[in-house]
N, C-alpha and C positions, 0 to 999 in steps of 0.2 A: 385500390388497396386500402386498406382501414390498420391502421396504428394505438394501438389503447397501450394503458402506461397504468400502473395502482402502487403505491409505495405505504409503507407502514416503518415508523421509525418509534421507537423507545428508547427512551434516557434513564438512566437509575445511578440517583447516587447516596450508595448505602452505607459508604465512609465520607467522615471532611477527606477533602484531596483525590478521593477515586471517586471516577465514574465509570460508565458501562453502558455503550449505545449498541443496541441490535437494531437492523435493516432488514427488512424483506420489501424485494420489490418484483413485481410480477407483469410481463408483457404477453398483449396478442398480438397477432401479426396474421392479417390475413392479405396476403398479397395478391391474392384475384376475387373479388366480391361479388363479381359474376359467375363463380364458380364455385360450384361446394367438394372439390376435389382438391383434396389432402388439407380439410380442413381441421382434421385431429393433430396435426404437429401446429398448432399456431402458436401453443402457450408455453414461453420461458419463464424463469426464473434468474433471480442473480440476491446474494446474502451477504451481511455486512455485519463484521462483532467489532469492536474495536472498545479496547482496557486501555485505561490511562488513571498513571498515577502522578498528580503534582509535585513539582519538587518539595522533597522532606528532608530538613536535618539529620546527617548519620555523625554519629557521636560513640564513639568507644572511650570508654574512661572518661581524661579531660581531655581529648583528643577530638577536634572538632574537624571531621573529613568533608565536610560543605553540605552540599546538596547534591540531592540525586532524583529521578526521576523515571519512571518508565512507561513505555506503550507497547500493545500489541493488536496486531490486527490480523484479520483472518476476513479473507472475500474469498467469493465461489460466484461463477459468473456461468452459467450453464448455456452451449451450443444457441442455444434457441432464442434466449433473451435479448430483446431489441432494445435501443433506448433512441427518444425522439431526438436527444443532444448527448455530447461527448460527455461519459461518464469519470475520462481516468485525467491526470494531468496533460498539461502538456506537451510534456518532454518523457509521458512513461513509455511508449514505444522505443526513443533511443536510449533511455535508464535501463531495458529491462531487454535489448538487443531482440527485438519482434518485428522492425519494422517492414524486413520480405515477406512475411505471412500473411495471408488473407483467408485461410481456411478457418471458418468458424467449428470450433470445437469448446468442450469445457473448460475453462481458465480457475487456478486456485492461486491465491497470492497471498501468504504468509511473513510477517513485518515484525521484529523487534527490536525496539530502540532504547537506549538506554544516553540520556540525559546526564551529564554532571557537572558540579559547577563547583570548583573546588575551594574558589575566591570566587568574589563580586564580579572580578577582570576576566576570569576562566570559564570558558564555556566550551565541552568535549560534548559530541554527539556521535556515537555509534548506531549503528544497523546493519543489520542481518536480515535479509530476504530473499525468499526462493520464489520465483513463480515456475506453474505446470502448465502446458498447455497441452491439454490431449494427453496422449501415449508418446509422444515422440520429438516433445521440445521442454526444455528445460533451463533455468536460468537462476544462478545463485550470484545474490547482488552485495558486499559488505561496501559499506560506505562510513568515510568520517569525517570530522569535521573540527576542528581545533581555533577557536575565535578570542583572540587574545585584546583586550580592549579597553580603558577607559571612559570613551563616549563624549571627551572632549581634545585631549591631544594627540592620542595612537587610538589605532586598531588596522590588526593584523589577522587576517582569517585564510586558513587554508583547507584545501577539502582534497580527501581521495577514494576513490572509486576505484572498488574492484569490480569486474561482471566477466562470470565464466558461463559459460553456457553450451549445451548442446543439443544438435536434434537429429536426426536419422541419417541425415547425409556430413554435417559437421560438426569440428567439436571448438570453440574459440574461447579466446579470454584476452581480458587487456584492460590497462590502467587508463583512466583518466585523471588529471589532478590539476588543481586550480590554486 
């Protein structure tokens, strides 16, 4: 078998504070090199956008509401694309409830997070994410995050997790919280 890998990444930052990285990365896969049969499906693909904006002062009037921040991401990971090493974290199969499936199909994973920091001590992190796999499995992921802290006598951090999810034969959902 023969393995090839090509990736292209760009950075662009057209604001202070915002950037904008696009990915493309493209694999072969020829899993019998002694054979030239079915060697038109070898080439995947898999696509990466991901917007971020640094935390910026929001201010109405004299009314100082902290900081705020956001991301978003958009990946598409096509059936076909191989990769030599593990591409995702690694806790996204139990984050995103995948980890009975083994059929490869097309994956899209859509992320927005929104950052706030109301005081110095306050730190709120929300997200909102769906993944797709294929026609017949589905996963909507809200998770938070509330980090209460001065960095020298307290800090207090709590996190919860929602993940509902479905696919052709069940439909789940369930809290986790830390």
């Amino acid at each position: 078998e023969l393995k090839q890998l090509g990736n292209v990444s760009l950075e662009l930052k057209p604001f202070e504070d915002f950037s904008l990285n696009i990915e493309y990365a493209g694999s072969m896969w020829d899993q019998n090199k002694f054979s030239a049969a079915d060697d038109g499906n070898n080439y995947g693909y898999a696509t990466n956008i991901y917007i971020q904006m640094n935390p910026k002062e929001i201010e109405i009037g004299d009314l100082n509401l902290g900081k705020v921040a956001l991301s978003y991401k958009d990946r598409f990971v096509q059936s076909k694309f191989t990769s030599p090493d593990r591409f995702n974290e690694a806790e996204y199969s139990r984050n995103y409830n995948i980890s009975s499936i083994t059929e490869q199909v097309d994956e899209k994973l859509r992320e927005l997070t929104v950052r706030l920091f109301p005081i110095d001590e306050l730190k709120v992190l929300s997200s909102f994410s769906f993944l797709r796999r294929g026609d017949n499995f589905k996963t909507d992921r809200y998770n938070n995050t509330l980090q209460l802290s001065d960095q020298k006598a307290y800090s207090f951090l709590y996190n919860i997790d929602f993940i509902s999810n479905k696919n052709i034969n069940l439909k789940s959902s369930w809290f986790r919280q830390s």
